[in-house]
C-alpha positions as CSV (number, residue, x, y, z in Angstrom):
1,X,-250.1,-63.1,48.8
2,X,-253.3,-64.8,46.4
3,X,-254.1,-62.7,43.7
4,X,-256.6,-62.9,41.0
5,X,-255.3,-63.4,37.5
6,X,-256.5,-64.9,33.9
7,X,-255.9,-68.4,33.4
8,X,-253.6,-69.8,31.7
9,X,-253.5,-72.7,29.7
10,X,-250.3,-74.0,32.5
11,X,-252.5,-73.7,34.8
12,X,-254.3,-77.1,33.5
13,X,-253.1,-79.5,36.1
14,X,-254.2,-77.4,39.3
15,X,-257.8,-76.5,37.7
16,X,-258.2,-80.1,37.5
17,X,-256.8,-81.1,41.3
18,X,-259.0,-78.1,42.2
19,X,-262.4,-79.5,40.8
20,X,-261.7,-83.2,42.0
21,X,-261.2,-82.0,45.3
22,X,-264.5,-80.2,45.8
23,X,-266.8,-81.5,43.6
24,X,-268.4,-83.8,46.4
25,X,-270.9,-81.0,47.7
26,X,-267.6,-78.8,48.2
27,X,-265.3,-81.4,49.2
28,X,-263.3,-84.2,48.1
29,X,-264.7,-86.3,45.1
30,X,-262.1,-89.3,44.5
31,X,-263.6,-92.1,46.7
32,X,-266.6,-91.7,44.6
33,X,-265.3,-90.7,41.3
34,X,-262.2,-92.7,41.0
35,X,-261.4,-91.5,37.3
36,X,-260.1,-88.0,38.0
37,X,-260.2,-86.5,34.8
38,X,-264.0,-87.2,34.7
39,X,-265.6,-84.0,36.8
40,X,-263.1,-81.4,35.6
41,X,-264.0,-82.2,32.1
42,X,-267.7,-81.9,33.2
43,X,-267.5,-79.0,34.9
44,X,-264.0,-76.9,34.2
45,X,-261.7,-77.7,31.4
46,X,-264.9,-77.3,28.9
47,X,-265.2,-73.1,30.5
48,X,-261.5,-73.1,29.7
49,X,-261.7,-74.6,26.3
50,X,-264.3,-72.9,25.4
51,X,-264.7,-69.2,27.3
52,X,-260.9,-68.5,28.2
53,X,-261.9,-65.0,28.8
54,X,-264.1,-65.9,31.2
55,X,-261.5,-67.8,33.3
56,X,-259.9,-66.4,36.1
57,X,-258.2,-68.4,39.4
58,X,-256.9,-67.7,42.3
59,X,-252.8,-67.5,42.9
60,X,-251.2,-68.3,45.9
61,X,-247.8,-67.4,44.3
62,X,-247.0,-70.5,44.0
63,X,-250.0,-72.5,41.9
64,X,-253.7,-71.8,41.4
65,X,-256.0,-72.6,44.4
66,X,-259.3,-71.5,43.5
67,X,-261.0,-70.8,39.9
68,X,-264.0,-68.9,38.7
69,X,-265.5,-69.9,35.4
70,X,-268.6,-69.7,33.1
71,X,-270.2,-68.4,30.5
72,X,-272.3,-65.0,29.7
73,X,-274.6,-66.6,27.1
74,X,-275.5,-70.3,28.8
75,X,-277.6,-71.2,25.8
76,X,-275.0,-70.2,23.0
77,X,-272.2,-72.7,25.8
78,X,-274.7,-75.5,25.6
79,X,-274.7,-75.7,21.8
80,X,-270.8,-75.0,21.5
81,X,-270.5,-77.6,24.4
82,X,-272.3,-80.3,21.9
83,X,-270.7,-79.2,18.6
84,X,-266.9,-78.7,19.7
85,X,-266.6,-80.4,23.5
86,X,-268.6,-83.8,23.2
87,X,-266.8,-84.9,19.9
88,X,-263.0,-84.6,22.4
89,X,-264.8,-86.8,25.0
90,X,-266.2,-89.5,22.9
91,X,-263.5,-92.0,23.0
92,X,-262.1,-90.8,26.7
93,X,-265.9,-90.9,27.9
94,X,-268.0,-93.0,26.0
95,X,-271.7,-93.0,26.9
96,X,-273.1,-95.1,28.9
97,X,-275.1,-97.9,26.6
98,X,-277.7,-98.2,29.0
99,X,-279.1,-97.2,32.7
100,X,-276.4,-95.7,34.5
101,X,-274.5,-98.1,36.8
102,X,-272.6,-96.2,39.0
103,X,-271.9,-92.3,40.3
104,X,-269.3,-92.3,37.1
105,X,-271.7,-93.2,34.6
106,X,-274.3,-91.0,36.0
107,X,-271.5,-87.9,35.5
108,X,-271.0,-89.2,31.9
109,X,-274.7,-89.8,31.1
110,X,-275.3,-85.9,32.2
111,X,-272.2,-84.5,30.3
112,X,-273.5,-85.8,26.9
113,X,-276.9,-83.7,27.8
114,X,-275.8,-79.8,27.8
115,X,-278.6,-78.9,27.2
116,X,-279.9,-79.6,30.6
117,X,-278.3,-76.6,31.4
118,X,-280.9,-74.4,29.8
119,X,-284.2,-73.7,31.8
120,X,-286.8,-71.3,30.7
121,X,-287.1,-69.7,34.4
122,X,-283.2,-68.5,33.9
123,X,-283.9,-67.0,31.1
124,X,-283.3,-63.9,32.5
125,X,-280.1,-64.8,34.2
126,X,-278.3,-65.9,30.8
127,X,-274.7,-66.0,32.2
128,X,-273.8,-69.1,34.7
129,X,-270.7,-69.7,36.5
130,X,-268.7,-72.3,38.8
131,X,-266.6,-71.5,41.3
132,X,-264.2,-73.5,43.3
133,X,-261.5,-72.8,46.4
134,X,-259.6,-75.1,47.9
135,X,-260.4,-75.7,51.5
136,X,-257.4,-74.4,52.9
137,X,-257.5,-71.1,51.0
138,X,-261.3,-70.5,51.9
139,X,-263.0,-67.9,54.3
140,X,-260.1,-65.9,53.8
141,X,-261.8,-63.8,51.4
142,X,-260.5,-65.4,48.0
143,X,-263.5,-66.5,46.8
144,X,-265.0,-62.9,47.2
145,X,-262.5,-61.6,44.9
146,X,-263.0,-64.3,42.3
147,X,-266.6,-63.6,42.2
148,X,-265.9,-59.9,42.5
149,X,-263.3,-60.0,39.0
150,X,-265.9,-62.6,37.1
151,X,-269.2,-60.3,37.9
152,X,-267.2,-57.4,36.3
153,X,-266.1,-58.9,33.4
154,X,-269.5,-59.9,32.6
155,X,-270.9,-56.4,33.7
156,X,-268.2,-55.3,31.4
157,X,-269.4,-57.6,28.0
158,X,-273.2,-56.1,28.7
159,X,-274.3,-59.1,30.4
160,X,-276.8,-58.2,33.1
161,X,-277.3,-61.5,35.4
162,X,-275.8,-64.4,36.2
163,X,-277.1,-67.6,37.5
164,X,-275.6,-70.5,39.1
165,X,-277.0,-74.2,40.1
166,X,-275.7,-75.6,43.6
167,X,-275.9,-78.7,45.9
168,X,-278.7,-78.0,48.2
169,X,-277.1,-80.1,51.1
170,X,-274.1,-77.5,50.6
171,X,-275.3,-75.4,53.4
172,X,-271.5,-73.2,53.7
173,X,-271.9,-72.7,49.8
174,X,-275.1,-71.4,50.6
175,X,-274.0,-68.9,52.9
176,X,-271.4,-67.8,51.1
177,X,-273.8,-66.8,48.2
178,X,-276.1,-65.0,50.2
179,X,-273.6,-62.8,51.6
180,X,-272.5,-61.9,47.7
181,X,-276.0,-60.9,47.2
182,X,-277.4,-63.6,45.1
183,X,-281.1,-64.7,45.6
184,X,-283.0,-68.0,45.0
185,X,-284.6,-68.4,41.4
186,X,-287.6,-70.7,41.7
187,X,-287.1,-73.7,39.3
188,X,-289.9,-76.3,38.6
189,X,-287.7,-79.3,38.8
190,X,-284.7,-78.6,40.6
191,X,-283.9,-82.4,41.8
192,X,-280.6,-82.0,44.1
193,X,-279.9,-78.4,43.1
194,X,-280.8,-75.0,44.4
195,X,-280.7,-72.2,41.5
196,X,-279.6,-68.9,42.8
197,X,-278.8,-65.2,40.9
198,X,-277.9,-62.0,41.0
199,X,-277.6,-58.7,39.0
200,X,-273.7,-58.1,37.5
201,X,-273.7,-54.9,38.4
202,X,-272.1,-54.7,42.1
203,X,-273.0,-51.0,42.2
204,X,-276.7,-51.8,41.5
205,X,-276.5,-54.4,44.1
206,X,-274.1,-54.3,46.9
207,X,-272.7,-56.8,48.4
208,X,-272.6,-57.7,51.8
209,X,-269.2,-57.4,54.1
């Protein structure tokens, strides 16, 4: 049976295998990111570093096989992401000297910028999050309950909204969202990605079955 627990910090090696395969618009990533190490430390071993109480993953009773992570305060994560993640990366990832060259160096080149995270029309939806479920463990209602537990343990801190930036070719991620309720958040300058949000508070906003 997969249940919803806290991370913890064993649970390093499947958050990572998790992240590499479906960070390609929600599948596999190593044919174009042949460095595995590079997107989870982009986009999920800085949430556990940094916001462990906002953590959670799904267990299959075995290993994790699903996460949902982020922040409640996204401008307050882009500063701590400069001052305490960066300096970690530096040697691992150095930044690219000039134009990037390849899918890699285009990952790297946005990882030393957090503070592209930060748009004035979220402003109102301070908390982001990522969520992730391996493709075998999905439409089996896992990713429902990970949302579910992180919406209430923002709810829970005070934090009224949430926000979260998606592929727009990711049509099925798309879906999924709009059944949880979440809404698209006009953005000036999206490029590839499609902001969406939603109140924290499920009782306020229902979502759908």
């Amino acid at each position: 049976m997969t249940t919803v627990r806290p991370y913890r910090p064993d649970d390093q090696a499947a958050l990572f295998d998790i992240c590499v395969r479906t960070a390609h618009q929600g599948g596999d990533s190593r044919h174009i990111y042949p460095d595995l190490d590079l997107m989870p430390n982009i986009f999920a071993a800085p949430y556990a570093f940094l916001e462990p109480d906002l953590t959670f993953v799904a267990d299959d009773g075995d290993r994790a096989v699903g996460y949902v992570l982020g922040t409640a305060d996204t401008v307050a994560f882009a500063r701590a992401f400069r001052a305490s993640w960066l300096p970690r990366m530096r040697e691992r990832f150095p930044e690219p000297a000039g134009p990037p060259a390849n899918p890699s160096e285009t990952m790297i080149r946005l990882m030393y910028h957090p503070e592209r995270m930060v748009l004035p029309e979220l402003a109102a939806y301070p908390a982001h999050l990522h969520i992730d479920l391996l493709p075998e463990h999905q439409r089996k209602g896992h990713g429902r309950a990970l949302m579910n537990t992180f919406l209430d343990a923002l709810h829970r801190r005070g934090t009224e909204a949430v926000h979260l930036g998606m592929v727009s070719a990711n049509t099925r991620a798309r879906a999924f969202y709009d059944r949880l309720g979440f809404h698209e958040i006009p953005v000036a300058d999206p490029g590839e990605l499609t902001y969406l949000g939603r109140r924290t508070d499920r009782t306020a906003q229902p979502t759908a079955t």
